[in-house]
C-alpha positions as a printed NumPy array, in Angstrom:
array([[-11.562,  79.559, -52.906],
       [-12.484,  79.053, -49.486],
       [-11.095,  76.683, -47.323],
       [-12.056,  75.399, -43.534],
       [ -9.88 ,  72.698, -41.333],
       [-11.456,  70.575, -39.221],
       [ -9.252,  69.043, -36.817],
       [-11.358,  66.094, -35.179],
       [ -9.31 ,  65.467, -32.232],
       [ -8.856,  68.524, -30.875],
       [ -5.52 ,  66.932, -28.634],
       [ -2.88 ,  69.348, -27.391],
       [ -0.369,  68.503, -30.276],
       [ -1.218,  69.896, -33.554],
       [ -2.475,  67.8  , -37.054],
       [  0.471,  68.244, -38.728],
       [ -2.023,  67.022, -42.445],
       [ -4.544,  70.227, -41.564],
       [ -0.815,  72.615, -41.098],
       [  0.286,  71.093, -44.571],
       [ -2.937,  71.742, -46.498],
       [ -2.735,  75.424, -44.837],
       [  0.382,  75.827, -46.278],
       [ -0.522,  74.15 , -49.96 ],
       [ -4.091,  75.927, -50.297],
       [ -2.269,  79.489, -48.822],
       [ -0.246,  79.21 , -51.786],
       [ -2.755,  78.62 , -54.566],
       [ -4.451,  82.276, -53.198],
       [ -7.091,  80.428, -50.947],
       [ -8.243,  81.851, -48.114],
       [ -7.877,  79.373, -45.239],
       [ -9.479,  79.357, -41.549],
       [-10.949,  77.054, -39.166],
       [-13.654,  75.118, -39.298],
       [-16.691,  77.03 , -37.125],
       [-19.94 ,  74.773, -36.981],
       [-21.625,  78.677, -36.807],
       [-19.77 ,  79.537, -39.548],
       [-19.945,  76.528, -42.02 ],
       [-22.707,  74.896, -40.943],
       [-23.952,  71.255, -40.763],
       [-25.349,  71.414, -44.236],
       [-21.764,  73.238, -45.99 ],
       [-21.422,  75.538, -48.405],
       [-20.86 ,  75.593, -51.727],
       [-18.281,  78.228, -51.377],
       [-16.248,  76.641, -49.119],
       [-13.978,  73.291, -48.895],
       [-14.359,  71.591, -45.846],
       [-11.44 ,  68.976, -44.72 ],
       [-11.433,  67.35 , -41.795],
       [ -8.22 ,  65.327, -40.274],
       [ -8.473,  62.338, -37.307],
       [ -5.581,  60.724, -35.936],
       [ -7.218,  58.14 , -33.435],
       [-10.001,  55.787, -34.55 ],
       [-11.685,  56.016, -31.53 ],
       [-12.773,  60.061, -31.812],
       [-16.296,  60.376, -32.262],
       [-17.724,  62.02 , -35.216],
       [-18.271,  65.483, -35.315],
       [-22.63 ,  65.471, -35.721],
       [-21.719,  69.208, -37.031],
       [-19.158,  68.402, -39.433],
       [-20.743,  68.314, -43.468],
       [-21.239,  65.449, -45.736],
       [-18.926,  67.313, -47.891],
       [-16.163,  67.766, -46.469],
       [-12.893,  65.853, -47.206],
       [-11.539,  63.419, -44.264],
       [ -8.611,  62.11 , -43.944],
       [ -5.963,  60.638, -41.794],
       [ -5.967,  57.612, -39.219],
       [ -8.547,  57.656, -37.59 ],
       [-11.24 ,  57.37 , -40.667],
       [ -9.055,  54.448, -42.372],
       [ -5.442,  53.198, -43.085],
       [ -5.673,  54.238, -46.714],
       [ -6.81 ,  58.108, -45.968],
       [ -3.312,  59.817, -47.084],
       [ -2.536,  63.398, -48.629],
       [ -1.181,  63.287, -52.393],
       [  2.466,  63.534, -52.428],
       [  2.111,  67.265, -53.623],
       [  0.883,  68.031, -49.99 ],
       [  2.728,  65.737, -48.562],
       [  6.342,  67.26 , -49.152],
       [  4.466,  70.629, -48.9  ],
       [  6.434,  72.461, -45.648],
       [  3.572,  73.2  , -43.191],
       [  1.968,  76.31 , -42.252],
       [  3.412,  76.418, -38.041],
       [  1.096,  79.424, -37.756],
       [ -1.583,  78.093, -38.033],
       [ -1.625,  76.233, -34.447],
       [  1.405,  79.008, -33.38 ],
       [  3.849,  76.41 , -32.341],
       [  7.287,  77.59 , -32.147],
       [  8.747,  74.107, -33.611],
       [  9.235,  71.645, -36.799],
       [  7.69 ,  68.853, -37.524],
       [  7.729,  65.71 , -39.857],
       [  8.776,  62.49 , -41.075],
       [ 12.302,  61.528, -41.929],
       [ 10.992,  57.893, -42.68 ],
       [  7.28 ,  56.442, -43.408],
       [  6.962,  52.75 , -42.568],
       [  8.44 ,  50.419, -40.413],
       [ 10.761,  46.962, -40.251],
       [  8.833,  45.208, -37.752],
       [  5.026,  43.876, -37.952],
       [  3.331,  44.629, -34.449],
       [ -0.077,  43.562, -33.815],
       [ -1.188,  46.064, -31.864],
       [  0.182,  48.714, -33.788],
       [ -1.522,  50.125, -36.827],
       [  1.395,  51.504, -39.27 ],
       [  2.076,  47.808, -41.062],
       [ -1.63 ,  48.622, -42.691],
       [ -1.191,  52.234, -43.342],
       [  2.625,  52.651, -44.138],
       [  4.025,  49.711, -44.588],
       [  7.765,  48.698, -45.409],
       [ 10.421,  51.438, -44.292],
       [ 11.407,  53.618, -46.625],
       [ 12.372,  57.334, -47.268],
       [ 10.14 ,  60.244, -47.398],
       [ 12.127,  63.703, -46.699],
       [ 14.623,  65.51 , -46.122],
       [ 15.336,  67.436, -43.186],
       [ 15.364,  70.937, -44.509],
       [ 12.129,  70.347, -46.334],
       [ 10.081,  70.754, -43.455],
       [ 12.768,  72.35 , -40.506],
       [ 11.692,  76.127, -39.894],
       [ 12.703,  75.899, -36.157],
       [ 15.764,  74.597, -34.202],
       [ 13.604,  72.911, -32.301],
       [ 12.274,  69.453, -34.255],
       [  9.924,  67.01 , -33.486],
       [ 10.1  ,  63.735, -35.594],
       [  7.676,  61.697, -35.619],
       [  9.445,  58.647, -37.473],
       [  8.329,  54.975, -36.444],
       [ 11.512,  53.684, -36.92 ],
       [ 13.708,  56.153, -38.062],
       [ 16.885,  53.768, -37.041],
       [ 15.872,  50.632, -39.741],
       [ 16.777,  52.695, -42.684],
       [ 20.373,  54.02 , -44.211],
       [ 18.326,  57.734, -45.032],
       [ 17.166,  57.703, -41.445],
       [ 20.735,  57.877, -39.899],
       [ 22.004,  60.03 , -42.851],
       [ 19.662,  62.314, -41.349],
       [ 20.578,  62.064, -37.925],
       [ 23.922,  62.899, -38.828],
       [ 23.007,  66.464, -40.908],
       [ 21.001,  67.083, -37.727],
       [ 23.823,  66.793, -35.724],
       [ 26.048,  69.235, -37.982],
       [ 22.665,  71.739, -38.117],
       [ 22.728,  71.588, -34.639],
       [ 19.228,  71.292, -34.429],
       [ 17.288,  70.294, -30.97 ],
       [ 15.379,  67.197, -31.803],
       [ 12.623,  64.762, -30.602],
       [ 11.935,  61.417, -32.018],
       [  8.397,  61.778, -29.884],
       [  7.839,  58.003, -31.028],
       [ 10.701,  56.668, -30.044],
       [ 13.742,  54.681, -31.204],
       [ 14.347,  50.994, -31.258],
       [ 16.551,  49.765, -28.946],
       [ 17.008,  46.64 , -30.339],
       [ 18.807,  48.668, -33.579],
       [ 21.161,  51.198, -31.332],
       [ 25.057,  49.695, -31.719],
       [ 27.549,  51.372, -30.73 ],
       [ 27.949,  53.265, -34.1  ],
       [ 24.194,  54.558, -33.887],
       [ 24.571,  55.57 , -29.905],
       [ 27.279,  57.708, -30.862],
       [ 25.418,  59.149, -33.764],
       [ 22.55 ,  59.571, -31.59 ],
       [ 25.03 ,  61.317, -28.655],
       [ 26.013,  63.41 , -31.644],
       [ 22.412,  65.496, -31.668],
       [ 21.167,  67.654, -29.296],
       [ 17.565,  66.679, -27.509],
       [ 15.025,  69.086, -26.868],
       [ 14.571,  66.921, -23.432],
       [ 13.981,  62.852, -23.345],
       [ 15.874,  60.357, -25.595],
       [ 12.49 ,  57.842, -25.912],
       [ 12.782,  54.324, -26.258],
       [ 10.559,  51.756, -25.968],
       [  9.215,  47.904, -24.038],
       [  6.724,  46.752, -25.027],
       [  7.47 ,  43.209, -24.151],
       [  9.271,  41.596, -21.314],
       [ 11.312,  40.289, -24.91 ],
       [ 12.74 ,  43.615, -25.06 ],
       [ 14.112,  43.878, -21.978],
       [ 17.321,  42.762, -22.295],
       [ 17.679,  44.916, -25.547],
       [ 16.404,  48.097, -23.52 ],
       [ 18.909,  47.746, -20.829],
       [ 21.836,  46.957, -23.228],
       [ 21.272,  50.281, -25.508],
       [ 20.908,  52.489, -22.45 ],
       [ 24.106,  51.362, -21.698],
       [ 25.798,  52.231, -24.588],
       [ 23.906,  55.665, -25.003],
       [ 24.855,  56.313, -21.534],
       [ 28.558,  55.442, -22.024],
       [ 28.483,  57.658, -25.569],
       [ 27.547,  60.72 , -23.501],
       [ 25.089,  62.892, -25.114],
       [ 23.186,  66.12 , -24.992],
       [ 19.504,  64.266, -23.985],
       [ 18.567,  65.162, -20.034],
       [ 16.66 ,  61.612, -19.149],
       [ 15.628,  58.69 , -20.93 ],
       [ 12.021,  57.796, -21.438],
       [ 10.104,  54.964, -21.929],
       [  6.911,  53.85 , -23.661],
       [  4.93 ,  50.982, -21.959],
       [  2.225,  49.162, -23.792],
       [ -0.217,  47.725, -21.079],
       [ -1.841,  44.655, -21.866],
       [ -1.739,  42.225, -18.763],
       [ -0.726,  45.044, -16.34 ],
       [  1.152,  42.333, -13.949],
       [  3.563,  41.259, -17.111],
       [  3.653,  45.685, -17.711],
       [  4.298,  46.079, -13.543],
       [  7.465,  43.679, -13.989],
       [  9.264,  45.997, -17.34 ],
       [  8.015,  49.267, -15.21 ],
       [  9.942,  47.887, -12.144],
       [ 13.085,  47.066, -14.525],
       [ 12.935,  50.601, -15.987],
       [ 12.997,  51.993, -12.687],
       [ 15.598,  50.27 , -11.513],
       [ 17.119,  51.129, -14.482],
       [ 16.599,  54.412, -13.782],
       [ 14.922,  55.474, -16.809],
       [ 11.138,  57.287, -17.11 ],
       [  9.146,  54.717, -17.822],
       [  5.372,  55.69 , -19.602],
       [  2.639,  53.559, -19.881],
       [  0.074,  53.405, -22.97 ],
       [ -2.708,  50.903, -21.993],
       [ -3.383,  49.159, -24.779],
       [ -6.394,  49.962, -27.533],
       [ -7.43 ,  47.771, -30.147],
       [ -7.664,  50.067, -32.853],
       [-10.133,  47.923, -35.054],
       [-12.555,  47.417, -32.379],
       [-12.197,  50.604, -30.264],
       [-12.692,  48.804, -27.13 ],
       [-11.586,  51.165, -24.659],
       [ -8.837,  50.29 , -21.917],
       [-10.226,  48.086, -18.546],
       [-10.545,  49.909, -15.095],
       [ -7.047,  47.84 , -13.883],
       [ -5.055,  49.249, -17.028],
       [ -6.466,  52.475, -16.682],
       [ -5.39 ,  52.662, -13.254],
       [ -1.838,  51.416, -13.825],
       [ -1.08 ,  53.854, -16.342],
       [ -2.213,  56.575, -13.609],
       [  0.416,  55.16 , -10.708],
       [  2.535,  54.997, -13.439],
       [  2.148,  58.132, -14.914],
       [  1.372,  60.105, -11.873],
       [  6.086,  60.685, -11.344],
       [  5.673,  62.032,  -7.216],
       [  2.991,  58.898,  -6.652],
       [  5.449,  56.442,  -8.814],
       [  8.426,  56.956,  -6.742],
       [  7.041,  56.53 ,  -3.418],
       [  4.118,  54.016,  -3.608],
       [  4.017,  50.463,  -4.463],
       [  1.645,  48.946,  -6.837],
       [ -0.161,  46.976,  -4.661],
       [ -0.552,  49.695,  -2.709],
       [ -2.268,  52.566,  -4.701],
       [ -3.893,  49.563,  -6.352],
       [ -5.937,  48.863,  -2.808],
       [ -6.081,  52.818,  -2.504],
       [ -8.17 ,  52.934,  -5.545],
       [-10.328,  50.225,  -5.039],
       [-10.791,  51.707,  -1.678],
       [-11.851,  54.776,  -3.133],
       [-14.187,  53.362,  -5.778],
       [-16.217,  51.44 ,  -3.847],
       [-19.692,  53.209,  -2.663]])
């Protein structure tokens, strides 16, 4: 059998569903490739399955894309998951050519955030693999929500730390769950770079400063901290940015996206994130003013 992978958002990180259905339909005998709209067409084929994987619900549709083919993922509803089979399937890494691992420790998460869509899709924490069922690399990304909120989760951590892997939780951890016993387990591993954490509410604050403290004080392998930003009301974001700075950790700001409605971020978030993001302009101009600099500019 044939088989072509769509990948709808076409990002710089790879669909880690299309590199597991590589790796399933690869061993069945099928021949596997990319979806080309020259190739397969708008109509299909009959000779070929077509599957097609979104992440974000606000990528448009692909107008050369089948009727046929197979979608799944985020981004075309919460319930759009591989069968288990594929699931703990180890994926194909050649077929984007990345030179690291990648996976889920954990599915699901303890805490119910509006804004975020994985109470819908995953629901409660719980296990869902091991580490050597999907670790081809010594470098690992994880992409755990909230790897910390269950016992399998640190387990983990710890055979990390004895594989001596290089890891990434690229979601980051919950501060409000790092203890003393979890910093050290977390100083334990070796980071491929950033130790991420997140604020998304001036709540969280307190929490934030109070594990940095005692990941700082456990030592550890990890070069800087870094840390996600939702921005909603960008003068409530400005005030955790300012605390993470003086905190001296990276902060990183997200401006928020309602993910049912697809409403795109405002001009004033969109332009926060940029001061924020943009590490030379951070450090050496204020808010206020890049904010007037930008207005500046925009007018005509």
């Amino acid at each position: 059998m044939n088989v072509a992978l769509h990948d709808a958002d076409c990002t710089q990180f790879p669909n880690l569903a299309l590199m597991k259905l590589a790796a399933w339909h690869k061993s069945k005998g099928d021949k596997v490739e990319r979806f080309m709209p020259m190739l397969h067409g708008a109509k299909g084929s009959k000779e070929c399955v077509i599957y097609s994987s979104k992440v974000f619900t606000w990528t448009s549709d692909d107008r050369y894309l089948p009727r046929s083919a197979v979608k799944g993922g985020t981004g075309y509803g919460a319930n759009k998951n591989l069968p288990d089979e594929i699931e703990h399937t180890c994926p194909d890494y050649g077929f984007y050519g990345v030179n690291y691992s990648l996976g889920f420790l954990t599915r699901g998460c303890i805490r119910s955030c509006p804004w975020c869509v994985v109470p819908a899709k995953e629901g409660a924490i719980r296990a869902n693999a091991d580490i050597s069922e999907f670790c081809r690399h010594r470098d690992v990304k994880l992409m755990d929500n909230n790897v910390l909120a269950h016992p399998h989760g640190i387990a983990q951590i710890e055979k990390m730390a004895r594989m001596d892997l290089r890891v990434d939780f690229n979601q980051g951890l919950d501060a409000r769950l790092i203890d003393d016993a979890i910093a050290r387990r977390l100083a334990a591993l070796r980071w491929t770079r950033f130790i991420r954490l997140a604020c998304d509410q001036k709540s969280q604050m307190p929490e934030v400063e109070r594990a940095v403290r005692l990941l700082r004080a456990a030592g550890g392998h990890y070069r800087e901290y870094f840390c996600y930003v939702l921005v909603r009301d960008v003068e409530d974001a400005l005030e955790r940015v300012l605390f993470l700075k003086e905190l001296n950790v990276t902060p990183f700001a997200q401006p928020y996206r309602d993910f049912t409605t697809n409403f795109p971020p405002d001009v004033e978030q969109r332009r926060f994130a940029r001061w924020v993001n943009h590490k030379a302009i951070f450090k050496t101009v204020p808010w206020k003013d890049y904010r007037c600099q930008e207005k500046d500019h925009a007018r005509p």
